[in-house]
N, C-alpha and C positions, 0 to 999 in steps of 0.2 A: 435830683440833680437836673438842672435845666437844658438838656442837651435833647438829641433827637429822637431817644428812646422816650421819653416825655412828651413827645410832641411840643418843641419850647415855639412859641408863637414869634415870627421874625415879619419884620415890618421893610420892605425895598421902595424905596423912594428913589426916582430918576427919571426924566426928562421924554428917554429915548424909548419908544415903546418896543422896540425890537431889546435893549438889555434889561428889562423889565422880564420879557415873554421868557427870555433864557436863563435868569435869574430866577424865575417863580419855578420853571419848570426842574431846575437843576435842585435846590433848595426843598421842593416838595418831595421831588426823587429820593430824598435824605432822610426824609419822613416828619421834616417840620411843617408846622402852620406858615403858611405865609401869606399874606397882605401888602398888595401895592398901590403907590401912588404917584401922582407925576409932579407938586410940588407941596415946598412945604406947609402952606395951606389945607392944604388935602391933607397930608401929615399928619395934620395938629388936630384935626377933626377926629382920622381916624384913633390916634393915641388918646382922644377926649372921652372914645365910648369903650374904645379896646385896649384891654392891658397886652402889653408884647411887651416879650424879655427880649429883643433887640430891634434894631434900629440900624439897617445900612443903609446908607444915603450917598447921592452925588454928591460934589462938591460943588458943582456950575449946575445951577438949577435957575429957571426963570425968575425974576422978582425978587424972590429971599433964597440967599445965598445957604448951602450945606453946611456952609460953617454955625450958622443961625438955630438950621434946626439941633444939630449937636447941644449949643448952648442951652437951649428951651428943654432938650430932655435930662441935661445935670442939672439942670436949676427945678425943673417940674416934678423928672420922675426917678426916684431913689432907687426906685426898684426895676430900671429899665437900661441895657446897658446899648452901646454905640461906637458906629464903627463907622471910616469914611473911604469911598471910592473915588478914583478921579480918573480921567483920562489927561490930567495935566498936572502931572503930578511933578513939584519941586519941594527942596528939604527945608525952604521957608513953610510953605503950607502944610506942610508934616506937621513939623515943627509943633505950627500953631493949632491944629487938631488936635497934635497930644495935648497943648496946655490948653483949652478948654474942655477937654474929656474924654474924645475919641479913645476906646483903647487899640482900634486894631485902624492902620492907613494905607491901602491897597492900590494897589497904581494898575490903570488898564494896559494893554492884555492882561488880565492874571487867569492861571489856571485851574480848571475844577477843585484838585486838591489844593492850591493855594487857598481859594475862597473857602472851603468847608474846610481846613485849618484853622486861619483866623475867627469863622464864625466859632469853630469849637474853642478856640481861646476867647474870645468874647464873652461865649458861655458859662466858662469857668471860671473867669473873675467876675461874674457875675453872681455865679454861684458862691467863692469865697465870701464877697455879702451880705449873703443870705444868710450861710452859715453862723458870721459873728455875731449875727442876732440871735441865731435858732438857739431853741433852749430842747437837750436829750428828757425825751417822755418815756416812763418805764413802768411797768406794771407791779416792779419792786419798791420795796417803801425803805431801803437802803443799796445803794448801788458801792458803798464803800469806795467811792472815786474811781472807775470804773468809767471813761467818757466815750461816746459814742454810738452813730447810728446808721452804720454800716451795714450789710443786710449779713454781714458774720456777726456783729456784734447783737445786733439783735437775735441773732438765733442763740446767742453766749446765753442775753438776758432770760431767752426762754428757757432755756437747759440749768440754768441756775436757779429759777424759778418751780421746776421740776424737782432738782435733787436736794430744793431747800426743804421740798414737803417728807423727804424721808429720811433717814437713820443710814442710808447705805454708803458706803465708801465710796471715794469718790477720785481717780487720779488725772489728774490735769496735765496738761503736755502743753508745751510752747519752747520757741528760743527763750535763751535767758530774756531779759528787760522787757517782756510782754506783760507781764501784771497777773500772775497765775495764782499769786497769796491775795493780790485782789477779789480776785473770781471765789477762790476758798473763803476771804472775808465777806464776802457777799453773801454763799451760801450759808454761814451760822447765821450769818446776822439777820436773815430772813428767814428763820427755821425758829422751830419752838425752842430751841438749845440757845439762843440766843445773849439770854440772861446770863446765862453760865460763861466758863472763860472759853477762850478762843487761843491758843496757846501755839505760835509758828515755831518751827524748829530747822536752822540749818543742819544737816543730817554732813554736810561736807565742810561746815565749819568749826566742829566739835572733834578733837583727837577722837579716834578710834579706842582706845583704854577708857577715855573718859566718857564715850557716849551710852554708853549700859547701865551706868549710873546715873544720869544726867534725864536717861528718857524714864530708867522704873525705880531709881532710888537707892539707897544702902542702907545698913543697918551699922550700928557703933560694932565699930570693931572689923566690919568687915574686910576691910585691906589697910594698910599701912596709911596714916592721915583722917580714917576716918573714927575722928572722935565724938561723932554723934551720929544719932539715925536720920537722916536726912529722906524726905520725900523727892519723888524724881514728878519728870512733867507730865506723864500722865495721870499721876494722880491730884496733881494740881489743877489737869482739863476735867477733875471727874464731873459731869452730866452735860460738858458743852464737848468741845471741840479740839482736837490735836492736829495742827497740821506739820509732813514731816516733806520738808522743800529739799531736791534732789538726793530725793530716796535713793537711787540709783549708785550714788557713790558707798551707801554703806555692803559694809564687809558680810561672805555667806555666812559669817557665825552669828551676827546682829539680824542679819535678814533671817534665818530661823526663829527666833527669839522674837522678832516682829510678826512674822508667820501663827505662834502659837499664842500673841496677844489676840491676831483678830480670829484664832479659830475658839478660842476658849473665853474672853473676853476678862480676862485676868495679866494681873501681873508679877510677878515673884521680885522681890527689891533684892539686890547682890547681898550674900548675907544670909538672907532669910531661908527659912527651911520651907516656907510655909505660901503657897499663892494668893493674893486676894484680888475678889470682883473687883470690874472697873465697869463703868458707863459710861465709853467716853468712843466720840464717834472720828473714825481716821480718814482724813483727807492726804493726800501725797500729789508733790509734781516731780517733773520731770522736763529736761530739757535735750534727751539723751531719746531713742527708741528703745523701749527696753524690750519689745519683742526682740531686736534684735539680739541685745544684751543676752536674751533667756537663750537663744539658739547659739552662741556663743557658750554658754554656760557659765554666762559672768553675774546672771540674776535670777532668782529660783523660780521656776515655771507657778511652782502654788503658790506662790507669794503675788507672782504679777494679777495670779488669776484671781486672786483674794481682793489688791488692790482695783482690779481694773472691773467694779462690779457696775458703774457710772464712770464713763469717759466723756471729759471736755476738753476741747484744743483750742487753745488760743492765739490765733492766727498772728503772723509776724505784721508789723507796721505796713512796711510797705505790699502787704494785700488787702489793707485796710482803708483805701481808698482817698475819698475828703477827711476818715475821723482825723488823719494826722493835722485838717485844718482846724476841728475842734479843740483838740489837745494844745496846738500854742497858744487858742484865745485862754485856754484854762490856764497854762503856766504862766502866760504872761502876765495876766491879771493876777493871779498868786503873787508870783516875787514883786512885782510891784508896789502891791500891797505892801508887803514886807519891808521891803528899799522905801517905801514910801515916798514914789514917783507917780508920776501917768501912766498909764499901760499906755505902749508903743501901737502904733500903728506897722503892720508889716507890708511891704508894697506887695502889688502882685507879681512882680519879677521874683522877690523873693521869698514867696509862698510858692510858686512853681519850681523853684532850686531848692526849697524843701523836700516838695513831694515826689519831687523828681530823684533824689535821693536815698540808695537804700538799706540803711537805717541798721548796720550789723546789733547796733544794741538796743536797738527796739524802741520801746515808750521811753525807759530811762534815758537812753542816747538823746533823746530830743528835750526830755525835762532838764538836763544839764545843759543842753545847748542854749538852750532859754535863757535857763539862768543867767550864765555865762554872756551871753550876749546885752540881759538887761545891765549889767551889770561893768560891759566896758563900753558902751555906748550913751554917750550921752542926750541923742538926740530923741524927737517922738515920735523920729520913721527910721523903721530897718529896711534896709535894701541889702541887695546880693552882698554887695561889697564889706557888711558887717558879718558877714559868715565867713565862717572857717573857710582855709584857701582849696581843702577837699571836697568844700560844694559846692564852690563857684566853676566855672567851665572853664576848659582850659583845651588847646590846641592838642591832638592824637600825637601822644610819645614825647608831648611837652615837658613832661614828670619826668621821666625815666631815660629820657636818649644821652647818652654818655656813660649810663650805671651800668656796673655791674649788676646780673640777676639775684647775687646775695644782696647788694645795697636795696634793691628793689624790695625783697621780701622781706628785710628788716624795715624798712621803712614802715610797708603794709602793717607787721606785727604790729607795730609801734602803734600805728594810727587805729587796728584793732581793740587794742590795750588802752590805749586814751578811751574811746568810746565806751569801755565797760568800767570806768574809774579804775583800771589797773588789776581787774579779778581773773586770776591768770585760766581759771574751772572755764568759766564765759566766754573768755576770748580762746582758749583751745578748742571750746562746741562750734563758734563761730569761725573758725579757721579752719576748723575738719580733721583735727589732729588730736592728740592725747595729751592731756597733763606733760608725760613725759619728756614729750618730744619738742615741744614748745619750752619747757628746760632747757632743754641744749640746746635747739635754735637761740635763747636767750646769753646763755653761755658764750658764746661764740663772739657775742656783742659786748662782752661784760655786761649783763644791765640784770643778772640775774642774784636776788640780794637775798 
């Protein structure tokens, strides 16, 4: 990222050799390069031999005007971004800054932190950029969609890379819509087990009655309905992979039952008298703590310890920095594809009301947003105003002054609940509350069906 931990190289063009001397000196203070000049001549010279990722310049400079050199760096340098100062500053010459390129228009006096704001906004849509070009390099030779390169996500790639080379279990931890069956598809598919299946299991989307058959199988006859012997899904993962997605919900009689598949490496199908080997290696997530859980006594201590022999966490959206700018160039261009349109352009107002945003349902919350947006929008630039009204900015107590604190928190649920497509498990983790209790808050509303 081109910011002052990078040393990003900034170029001060002005006239006045005293805002020059205070400019360099304040700007170096910050830990950037910087480079000056007194016109745009000088300018053009030094931008001929020096690349610099920005560019603040006067507006009133001798001979060729600031507006000039602006122009010469959108029209020259793609990779150079620009900003303008003035001490005469009117909202015609704003104006006309923005529309030749300037992104940041600073009017003198401004203040230290004024200036090292804008320069860091400069930065970063300068950086958005860069990114929609950059293409994620990985030492994997399947990332299984999996974007980014975040220095979490690059530690993911390593640690995935790691527990692809072995046989051990593996439990994953994240909020829901972070990509944890991702991260499990990554690890077969980069593993010798590869060939073999790869077999995901909602452990909280299966009846409880039905999930004991459904993971090791029945035999004809064994309960009422079953009129054949039917194979369950581990024996259909035999020599690849079983991943069992919010292990956490299942019941202690299944977690025993789980327990003595990874201590003995066998299954007994409901029914059968009789155990048989299995080769099949288990991965689990989780969106819950299940230490917790184990001290509680809601999750069996050998169980967790069994599972947690390889631990990876996968960091929520918003501690994941630019990837989130990765991720809409990727969905954008997806549904596009799809709809069979252009991919959109997104401004950088509204890639900062993105990222600015934090994100209760993670990667999916944003993959739908995409969608949704390519999808009522007809134009080839999104701006703030084509996002939902929750992530555009809005005046302190704009929302809520007249509500009641119930209408308040039904609202929130609500907008909870949208962001996870309605899965009540997700939006309870994300709320901080139980199953339960998100029930009867729903109840209350009617909207519980």
């Amino acid at each position: 990222m081109p910011d002052k931990k990078d040393n990003a190289s900034i170029l001060v063009v002005d006239d006045a050799p005293d805002t020059l001397e205070v400019l360099q000196r304040n700007l170096s203070g910050r830990g950037y390069r910087v480079l000056t000049a007194t016109s745009v001549d000088e300018a053009i010279r030094i931008l001929e031999m020096e690349t610099m990722d920005l560019v603040i310049t006067d507006l009133k400079l001798p001979k060729v005007s600031g507006m000039d050199l602006v122009r010469y760096v959108r029209e020259n340098l793609a990779d150079t971004e620009v900003m303008m100062i003035t001490g005469y500053p009117t909202v015609e010459g704003a104006v006309e800054a923005v529309k030749i390129g300037a992104e940041e228009f600073l009017a003198k006096p401004f203040t230290d932190d004024e200036l090292f704001a804008a320069v860091q906004r400069s930065l970063d849509t300068l950086n958005l950029r860069r990114i929609s070009k950059a293409q994620v390099v990985s030492q994997l030779d399947n990332l299984c969609g999996l974007i980014g390169e975040s220095k979490t996500m690059l530690r993911i790639y390593d640690n995935i890379s790691k527990a692809a080379a072995t046989s051990a279990t593996v439990l994953i931890s994240g909020e829901s819509g972070t990509g944890k069956e991702l991260v499990a598809r990554a690890i077969h598919y980069n593993s010798p087990r590869s060939t073999a299946p790869f077999i995901p299991i909602n452990c909280a989307g299966i009846p409880e009655g039905l999930l004991e058959s459904e993971l090791f199988g029945h035999v004809k006859g064994a309960f009422t309905g079953a009129l054949r012997t039917r194979t369950g899904f581990f024996q259909a993962a035999e020599g690849g992979t079983i991943f069992l997605d919010e292990v956490s919900e299942t019941s202690p009689a299944m977690q025993a039952k789980l327990l003595r598949v990874l201590q003995d490496t066998e299954v007994c199908m409901v029914g059968a008298r009789e155990a048989e080997k299995i080769d099949v290696r288990i991965m689990a997530a989780t969106n819950t703590d299940l230490q917790n859980l184990v001290k509680k006594a809601v999750f069996r201590e050998d169980l967790y310890f069994r599972l947690n022999v390889i631990t990876i966490h996968v960091p929520p959206l918003r501690e994941r920095g630019d990837d989130i700018l990765h991720l809409i160039h990727h969905f954008a261009s997806k549904y596009a594809q799809e709809l069979q349109v252009p991919s959109p352009e997104f401004t950088s107002k509204a890639y900062r009301a993105l990222k600015g945003y934090t994100w209760p349902g993670n990667v999916r919350e944003l993959e739908n947003l995409v969608q949704s947006v390519l999808v009522m929008t007809s134009g080839r630039e999104i701006d703030v105003n084509d996002l939902p009204p929750h992530m555009r900015f809005s005046l302190p107590g704009s929302t809520s002054q007249g509500k009641t604190l119930a209408q308040v928190e039904t609202e929130h649920i609500q907008m909870v609940l949208n962001s996870v497509d309605g899965n009540k498990t997700q939006a309870a983790e994300i709320l901080g509350i139980d199953r339960k209790t998100l029930r009867e808050k729903l109840k209350k509303v009617g909207d519980e069906t």
